[in-house]
N, C-alpha and C positions, 0 to 999 in steps of 0.2 A: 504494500500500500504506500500509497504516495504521504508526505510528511510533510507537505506545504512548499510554499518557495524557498528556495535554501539562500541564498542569498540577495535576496531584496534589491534587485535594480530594475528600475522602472522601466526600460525598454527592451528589457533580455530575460525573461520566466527561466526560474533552474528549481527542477525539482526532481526530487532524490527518490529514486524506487528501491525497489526490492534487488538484492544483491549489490546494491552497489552502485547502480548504475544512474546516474546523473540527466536529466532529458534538459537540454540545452534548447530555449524559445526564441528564438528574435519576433519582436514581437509588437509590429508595426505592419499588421496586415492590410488597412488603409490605404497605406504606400507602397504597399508591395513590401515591406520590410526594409526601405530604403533606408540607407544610415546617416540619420542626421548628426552634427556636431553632436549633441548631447547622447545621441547613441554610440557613440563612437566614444565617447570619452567614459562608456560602460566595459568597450570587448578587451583592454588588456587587464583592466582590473578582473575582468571575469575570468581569464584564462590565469593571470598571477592567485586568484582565488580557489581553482580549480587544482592548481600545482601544489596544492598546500592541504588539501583538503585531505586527509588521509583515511576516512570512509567510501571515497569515490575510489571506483577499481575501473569502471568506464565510464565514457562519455557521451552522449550520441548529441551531434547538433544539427536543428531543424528550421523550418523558418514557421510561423505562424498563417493559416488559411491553404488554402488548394491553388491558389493566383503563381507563388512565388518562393523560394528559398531566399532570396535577398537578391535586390537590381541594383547595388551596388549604391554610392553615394545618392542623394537627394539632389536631385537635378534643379529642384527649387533653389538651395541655397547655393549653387553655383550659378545663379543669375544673379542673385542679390552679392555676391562679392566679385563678379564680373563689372557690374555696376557700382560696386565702392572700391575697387582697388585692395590687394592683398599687403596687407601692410610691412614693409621691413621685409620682403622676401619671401613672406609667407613661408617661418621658421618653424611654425607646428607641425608643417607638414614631416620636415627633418625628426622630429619630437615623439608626437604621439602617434604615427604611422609606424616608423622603425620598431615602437615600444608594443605596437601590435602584434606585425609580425616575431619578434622575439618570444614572447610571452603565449603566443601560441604555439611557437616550436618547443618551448621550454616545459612543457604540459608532459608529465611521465607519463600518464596515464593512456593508453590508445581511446584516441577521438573516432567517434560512427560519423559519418556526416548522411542524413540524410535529406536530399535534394527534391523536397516534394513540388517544387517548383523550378521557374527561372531563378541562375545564379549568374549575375551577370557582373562587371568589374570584380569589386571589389569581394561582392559575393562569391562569386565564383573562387575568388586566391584562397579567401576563408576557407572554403567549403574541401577546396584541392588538397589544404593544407594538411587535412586533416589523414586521418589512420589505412582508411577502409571508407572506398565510397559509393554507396548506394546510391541510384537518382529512378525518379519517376519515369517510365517511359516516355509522358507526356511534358517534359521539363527540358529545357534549352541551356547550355552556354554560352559565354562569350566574355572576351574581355575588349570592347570598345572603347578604352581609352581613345583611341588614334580619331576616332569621328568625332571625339570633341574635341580636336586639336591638343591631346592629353598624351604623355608615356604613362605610359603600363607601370608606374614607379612601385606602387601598393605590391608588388611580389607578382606581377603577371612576368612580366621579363627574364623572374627567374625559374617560374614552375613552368611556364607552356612547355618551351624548350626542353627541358629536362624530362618531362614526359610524356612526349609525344617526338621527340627528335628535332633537332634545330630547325632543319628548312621547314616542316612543317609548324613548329611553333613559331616563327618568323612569320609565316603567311596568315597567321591568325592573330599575332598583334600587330601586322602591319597595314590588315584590311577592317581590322574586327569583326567580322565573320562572327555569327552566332551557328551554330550546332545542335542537330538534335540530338535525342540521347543515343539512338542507336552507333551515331556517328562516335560520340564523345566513348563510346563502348568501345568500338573499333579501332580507337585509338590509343587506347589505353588508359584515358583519363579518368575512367569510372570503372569499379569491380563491378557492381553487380545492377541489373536493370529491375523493376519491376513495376507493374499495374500502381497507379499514385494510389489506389483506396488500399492496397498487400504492404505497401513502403514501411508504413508504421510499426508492423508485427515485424517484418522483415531484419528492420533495424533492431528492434530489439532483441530477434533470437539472435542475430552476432553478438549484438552487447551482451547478452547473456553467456554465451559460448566464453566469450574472449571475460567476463566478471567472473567464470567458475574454473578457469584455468590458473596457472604456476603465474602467481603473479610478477613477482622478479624476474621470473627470465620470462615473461612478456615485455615488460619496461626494459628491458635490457637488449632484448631483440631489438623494441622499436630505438631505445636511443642510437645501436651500431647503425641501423638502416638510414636513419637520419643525417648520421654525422656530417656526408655530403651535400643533403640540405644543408645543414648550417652551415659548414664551410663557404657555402655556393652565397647564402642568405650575407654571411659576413662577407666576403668579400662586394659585393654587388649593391646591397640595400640604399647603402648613405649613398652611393652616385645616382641612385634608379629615382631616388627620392630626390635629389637636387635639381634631375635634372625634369621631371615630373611638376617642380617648384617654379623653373623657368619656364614651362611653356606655359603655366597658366598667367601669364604676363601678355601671352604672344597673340598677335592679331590674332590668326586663326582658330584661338579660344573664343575670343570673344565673339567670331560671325559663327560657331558653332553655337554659342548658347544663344545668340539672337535670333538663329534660324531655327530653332527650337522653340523658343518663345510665338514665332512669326510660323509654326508647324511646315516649314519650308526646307528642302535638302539646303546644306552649307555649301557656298562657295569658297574655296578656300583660294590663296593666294594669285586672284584674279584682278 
């Protein structure tokens, strides 16, 4: 039986089941689960919360409704700072993006992601980052930073590639191409496929599986299989972020978020 929210943040439901097993909400169904600032300034503490939690043996994360798994940043508040200017360089980006991805790789415990929706930018890094990844058949990816005149800074630049092979992760963040599942299946980016109404049970008989196994030498498996992530995440992150920091300065940001506003394709450097 479920024991209530386990750690109390307003736009991310976590609650703690039987064995162990932690159900991870985003939970901004409204938006699709889009991550606004204020959401945003919940996912490393959540994951730094999660790393510490030492009743938690798994994790599974999902997004809240049947719409969406997370479409990545609020395309709202990237008008309204298209329209104020990012100040000083826009140094949080540097800050609390880096301190995401860390704190999500930093998580002993193996993450379930289950993808009952679209996972799009940033959703989708989340979602990849994670252990073991189930997705709806009825659910898409993509990392479109590039159609808002964006790098892929948030970890797309470093997961596509790495798991799907260079040229082809190159051709998906340099067109942002979104994917259905069958495709994202075939590629290697998702274990396992299923019916979006099966996903729920599905996720949890792995979370269960992997909560009644050797725990240590689970966490221990996943930290060695990692190690290259992190190697790849250090070397990589503070450039992917900086330079992610400079194109939202760039003309071509800003006639991507007008032409979005104006529901019109973006001309870019014309």
């Amino acid at each position: 039986m479920a024991v209530g929210d386990r750690y109390g943040f307003t736009y991310i439901a976590t609650e703690l089941r039987d064995d162990g097993i932690l159900w991870i909400t985003l939970d901004r169904p409204e938006r699709r689960n889009a991550i606004s600032p204020e959401m945003h300034d919940e996912l490393a503490p959540l994951f730094r919360r999660l790393a510490d939690d030492r009743e938690v043996r798994v994790a599974v994360l999902t997004g809240a409704g049947d719409k969406a798994f997370c479409v990545g940043a609020d395309f709202g508040g990237m008008q309204d700072n298209a329209e104020a200017g990012y100040a000083d360089g826009y140094p949080e980006l540097m800050i609390g993006s880096a301190q995401l991805v860390r704190a999500q790789l930093h998580v002993p415990q193996p993450l379930v992601a289950a993808i009952n929706g679209d996972a799009i930018g940033l959703g989708a890094t989340m979602a990849l980052f994670c252990d073991i990844t189930l997705m709806a058949e009825e659910a898409r990816l993509a990392d479109p930073h590039v159609n808002a005149g964006l790098v892929a800074g948030d970890g797309g630049a470093i997961l596509w590639p790495m798991l799907m092979g260079l040229n082809r992760g190159k051709e998906f963040l340099l067109t942002g191409d979104i994917m259905d599942a069958e495709e994202a299946h075939r590629l290697g980016l998702v274990n396992h496929l299923h019916p979006r109404a099966e996903l729920p049970d599905a996720a949890l008989a792995m979370a269960q599986r992997l909560a009644r196994g050797p725990q240590v030498a689970i966490q221990f498996n996943k930290r060695l299989a990692n190690a290259e992530l992190v190697d790849r995440v250090n070397r990589v992150i503070d450039a992917s972020l900086a330079m992610e920091a400079i194109t939202f300065g760039t003309a071509d940001h800003r006639e991507a978020v007008q032409a979005f506003i104006d529901k019109r394709p973006p001309s870019f450097g014309r």
